[in-house]
Every structure is written in C-alpha cells, then in structure tokens.
N, C-alpha and C positions, 0 to 999 in steps of 0.2 A: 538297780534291781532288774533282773531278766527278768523280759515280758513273754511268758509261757503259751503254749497253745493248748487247748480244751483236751488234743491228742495225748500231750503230753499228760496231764493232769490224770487224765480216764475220766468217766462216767462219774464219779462219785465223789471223784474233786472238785468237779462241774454241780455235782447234787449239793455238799457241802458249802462252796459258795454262797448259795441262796438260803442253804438252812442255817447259817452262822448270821443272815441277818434277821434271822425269827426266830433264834434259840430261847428269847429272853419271854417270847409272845406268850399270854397264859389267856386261859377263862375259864369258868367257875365249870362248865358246860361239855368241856374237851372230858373225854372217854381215855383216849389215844391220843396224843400231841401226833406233830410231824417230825417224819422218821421211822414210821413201823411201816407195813404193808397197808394198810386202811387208815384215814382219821375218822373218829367217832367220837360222838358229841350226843349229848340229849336235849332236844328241841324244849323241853317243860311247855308245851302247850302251844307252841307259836307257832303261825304259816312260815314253812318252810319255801323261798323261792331260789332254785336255779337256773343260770345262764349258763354259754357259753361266746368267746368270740375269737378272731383268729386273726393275725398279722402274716402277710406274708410277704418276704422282698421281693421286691421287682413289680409287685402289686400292688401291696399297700405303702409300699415305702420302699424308699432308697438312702441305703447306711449313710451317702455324703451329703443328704438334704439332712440330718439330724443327727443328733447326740445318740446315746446308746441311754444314757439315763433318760431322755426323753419319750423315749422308744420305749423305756418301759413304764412310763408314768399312761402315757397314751394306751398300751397295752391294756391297764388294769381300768382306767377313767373309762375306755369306750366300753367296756365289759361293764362298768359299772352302771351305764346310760341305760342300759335295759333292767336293772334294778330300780332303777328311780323309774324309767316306764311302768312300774306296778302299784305307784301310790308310797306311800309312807312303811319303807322297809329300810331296816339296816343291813348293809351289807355287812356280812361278819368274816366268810373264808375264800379264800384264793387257791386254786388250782393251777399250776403252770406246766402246761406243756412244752418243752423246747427242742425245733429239731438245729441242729448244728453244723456248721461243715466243721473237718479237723483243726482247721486253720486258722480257726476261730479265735483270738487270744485272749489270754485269761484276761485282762486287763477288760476289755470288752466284756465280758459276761460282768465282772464286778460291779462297772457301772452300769450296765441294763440291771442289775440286782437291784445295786441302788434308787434306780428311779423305780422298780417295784415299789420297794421299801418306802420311799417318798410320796408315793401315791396311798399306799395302802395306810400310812400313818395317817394323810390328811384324812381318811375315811375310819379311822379307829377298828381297823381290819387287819387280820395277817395273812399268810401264806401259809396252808395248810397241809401242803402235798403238790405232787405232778410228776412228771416222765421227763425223760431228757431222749434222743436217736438223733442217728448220723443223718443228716439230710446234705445237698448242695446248696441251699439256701437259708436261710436264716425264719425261722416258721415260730410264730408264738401265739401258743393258743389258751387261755385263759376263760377257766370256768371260775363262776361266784355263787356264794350260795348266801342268800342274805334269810335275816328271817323280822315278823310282824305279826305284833298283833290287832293288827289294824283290819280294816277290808279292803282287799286287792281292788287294783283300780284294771276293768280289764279295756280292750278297747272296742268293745260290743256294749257299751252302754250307751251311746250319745241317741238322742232326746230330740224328736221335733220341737224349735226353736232355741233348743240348746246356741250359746254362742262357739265359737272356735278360737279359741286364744293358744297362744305359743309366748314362748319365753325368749328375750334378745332379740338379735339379730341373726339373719339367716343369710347362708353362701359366702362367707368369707372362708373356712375351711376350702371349698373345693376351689374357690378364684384364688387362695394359695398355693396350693396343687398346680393349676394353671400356672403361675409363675414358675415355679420351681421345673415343670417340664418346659417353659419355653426359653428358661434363663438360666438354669444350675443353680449353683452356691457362690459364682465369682462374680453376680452381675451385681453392681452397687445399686441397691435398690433405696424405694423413698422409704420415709418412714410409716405410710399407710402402705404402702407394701410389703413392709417389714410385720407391719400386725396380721396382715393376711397370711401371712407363712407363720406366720406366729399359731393362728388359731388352727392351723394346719398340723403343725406339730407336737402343741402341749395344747388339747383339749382338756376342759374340765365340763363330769356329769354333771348335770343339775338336781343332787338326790336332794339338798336343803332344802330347795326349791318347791322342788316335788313334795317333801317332807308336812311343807306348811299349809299347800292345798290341796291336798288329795284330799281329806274328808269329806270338799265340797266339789268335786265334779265327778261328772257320769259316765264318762270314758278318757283314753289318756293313751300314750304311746310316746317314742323320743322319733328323733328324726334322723336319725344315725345314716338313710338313707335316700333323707332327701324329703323338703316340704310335700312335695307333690305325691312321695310313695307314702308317705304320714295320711294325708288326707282322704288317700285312697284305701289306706287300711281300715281307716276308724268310720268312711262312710260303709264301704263293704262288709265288714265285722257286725255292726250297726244295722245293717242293712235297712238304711238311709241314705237320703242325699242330702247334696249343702250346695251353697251360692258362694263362694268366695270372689272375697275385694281386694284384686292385688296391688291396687295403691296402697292399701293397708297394710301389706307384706313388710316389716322392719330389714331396712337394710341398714348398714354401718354407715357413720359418713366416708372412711376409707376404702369400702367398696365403691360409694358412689363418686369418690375423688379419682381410684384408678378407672375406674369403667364409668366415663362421663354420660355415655350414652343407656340410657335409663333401662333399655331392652335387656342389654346385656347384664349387668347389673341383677336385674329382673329373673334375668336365666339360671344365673347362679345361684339365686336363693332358693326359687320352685326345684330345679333339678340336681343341685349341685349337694353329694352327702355331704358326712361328717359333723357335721354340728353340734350333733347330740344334745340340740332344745327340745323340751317337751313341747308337745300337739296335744290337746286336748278339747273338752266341749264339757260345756258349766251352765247352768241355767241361769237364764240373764240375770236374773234377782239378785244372784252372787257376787255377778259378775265389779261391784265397785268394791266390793270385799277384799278379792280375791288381789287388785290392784296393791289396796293399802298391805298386803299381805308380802305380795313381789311386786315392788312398782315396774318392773320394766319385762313385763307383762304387753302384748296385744291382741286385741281382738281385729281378727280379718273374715268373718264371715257368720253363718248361721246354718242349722242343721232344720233339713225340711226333710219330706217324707215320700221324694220324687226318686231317688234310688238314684238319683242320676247327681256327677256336680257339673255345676255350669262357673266358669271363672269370668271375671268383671273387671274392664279397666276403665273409669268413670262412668261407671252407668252403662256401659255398654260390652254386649259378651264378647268374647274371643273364644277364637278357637285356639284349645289348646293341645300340643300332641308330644309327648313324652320324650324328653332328649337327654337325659342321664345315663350314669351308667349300668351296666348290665353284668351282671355278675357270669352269666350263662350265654 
C-alpha cells in the first residue's frame, strides 16, 4: 500500500483521519457532534474548565527520539496535567490544532491519531473539533475542556503551616531529554536510562490522583514546568512563603543510578519540566489521609507567612538560583 503525503490527501483527508477515530464518540450532552463549524454541548450545571497546550518540533520534541503515536498520547496527557491541576475534574473534549509540512505522510498522521485516540480513551474523552495549516514544522496544539462539580482547586489557596506535598518522582522527564540531546536514538543505553527517555516521551497526567484528593487541600498546581516554577506559583499566588527540604525532594532510583552524584540528580528535579506531578499544600491534619489515599505521595516542606521561600539541605539553607528552561 502507497504511503501518501498530507499534500496528496488535502486538508480534509488530513481532517477525516482523525474524525474517523471519533465517529463512534457520543454524549447525552453534545448539541453538535464533530464535523460542523462549532461543537456545542450543554454544561447542565457544571464548572466548566478550559486548557490549552502546544508541541512543537525542534522544541519540544524531535520525530526520531519518538513514535508519532507517542507524540500524540503526550500531546493530549500534558494538556491534561493542567486539568487535574484544578482539583477533581473530568476531562471530557479535545481540540486539536495541527500545523503540517506537505510532506507529512499519511501513515504519520494515522499514528499520531492514534495515540490521540489512546490517550483520550484512557481518560474517557473524545475529540471534538480543531484546524489543521501548512506550517514547516510539525506544531500540535491541544485545547481541553473538562467539567466538575466539585470546587476548583486554585493555586492562591495554601495556608500558614499548610504542608507541601507532590506526587512521584521528580526530573526524570528532563534527565531524558538530557540523554536523548547528548546521545540520539543509536546510543545503547541501560535500562534506567531507558526509563528516563521513557518518562520523557509517554508522560501520564495525574487526574486519578488529583481526583482522590482535592477535596482535602488548599491549593494545587502540576509541575509541567518544573518543581521549583510549582513552588514559586503557589507561594506567589498565595501570597505566602514556605521552607522547603530538598532531601525530601523524591527522586527515582534511576535518576539516582545515572547521576551518582546527588547535586545533579538534585538539579533535575528542582529545575528540570515535564513531569506533570501535582504540587500542592494540605493542612497537616490531612496530611496521613491524604497518604492512605495516594501512597506515593511526599511531603518536602511547609507554608509560612514570610513571602519569601528559603530551601534547606540538612538543616542548613542554600542558596538557590533558577537554572531551567526559559521559554522567552
């Protein structure tokens, strides 16, 4: 079977793709299915929440460090991380933006469809509309609109003596990254470095997670861009300070097997995105609740009322000064 290009196809064989793996998608809720000029829906009473986020080659990703279905499982998972940053919401629709070069072949698009498709099933989610334009690069931008009826978790709530807990481990995403720019795809790597490109390229949100404790904390946020710009949202937002213990920081044993040296290790988790763990603050009382609820769960610090944070390694401060990336 010839393998087509997007050129060949036009615009709306390219649109068709995608809408042939949500033809079947229903809800009691849809106005307009996908396929007309708008989708429309009736909320029946819920908070409505929408996102947006954006992949883009050469920036966020390079087609021969990953699959094309992976690419779009990651696509829709990190879109979803700012979902579950709002407390106990289902994500319900997908909006997909895509820009394309001509060259694009069809084969390609079907499996970035399908890891759409594969993501958005594991979240009981469809795809509800989006654009497709010619670009030189491969550009995926992905809006979500989830809804709840819960109370939003925002991240201006955290609390003098609130704890700070987070979910996993942090900086194996970007110490993937790291490999992958200083090794490609040919280097035979171990198998803790194999997990690190691992969490690099098929991230999963944490909405279950979030699901189960958001009724009991006071603020909340994911870390899509890094422990240290998390803590700096929720003290500022807050407008509070906090003392973190970065021995307390969770690292992987795989991060700590490739980067022996504990600094570096260290670095990647405060600075290094992608992770997409929730960052929150809980008042202590909860706090062993909140464990039995998600055991793997940690507490690294406490929210104090000094506006300031100050970071701690054994009892003792350090200076700390921002080495991540920067969008701008």
């Amino acid at each position: 079977m010839k393998n087509k290009t997007i050129s060949s196809i036009g615009e709306f064989g390219l649109i068709n793709i995608i809408k042939k793996q949500f033809s079947n998608s229903n809800s009691n809720n849809v106005i307009v299915g996908l396929g007309d000029d708008c989708f429309c829906f009736n909320p029946q009473k819920n908070n409505i929440c929408i996102t947006k986020d954006m992949l883009i080659e050469d920036i966020h990703f390079k087609k021969e460090w990953t699959t094309p279905q992976k690419l779009g499982e990651k696509a829709i998972e990190a879109t979803i991380s700012d979902i579950a940053a709002m407390g106990n919401v289902n994500p319900k629709y997908a909006f997909i933006g895509l820009g394309m070069p001509p060259t694009t072949s069809e084969i390609f698009v079907k499996n970035l469809s399908n890891g759409f498709k594969k993501a958005c099933d594991r979240h009981n989610m469809t795809v509800a509309g989006g654009d497709t334009v010619k670009s030189d690069k491969i550009i995926i931008s992905v809006t979500i609109l989830g809804t709840s009826k819960h109370k939003l978790i925002k991240r201006s709530g955290a609390k003098p003596g609130d704890l700070i807990g987070v979910t996993n481990t942090f900086g194996d995403a970007s110490a993937g990254l790291f490999l992958l720019r200083k090794y490609g795809i040919k280097h035979k790597y171990s198998k803790e470095e194999l997990f690190l490109i691992s969490k690099q390229n098929n991230p999963k949100a944490r909405i279950c997670e979030s699901q189960k404790i958001s009724n009991h904390l006071n603020s909340l946020t994911d870390a899509s861009d890094g422990l240290y710009i998390s803590i700096d949202l929720l003290t500022k937002e807050s407008i509070k300070g906090a003392n973190i213990n970065m021995d307390k920081i969770p690292i992987s044993s795989s991060l700590r097997k490739v980067h022996k040296e504990y600094k570096k290790a260290l670095d990647f988790a405060l600075f290094g995105g992608e992770d997409y763990e929730l960052v929150f603050t809980v008042p202590e009382a909860k706090a062993k609740l909140l464990k039995k609820l998600v055991p793997k769960i940690s507490y690294i610090g406490k929210i104090n009322s000094s506006k300031k944070v100050k970071y701690f390694y054994n009892d003792k401060e350090q200076k700390i000064k921002y080495s991540g990336y920067k969008h701008f």
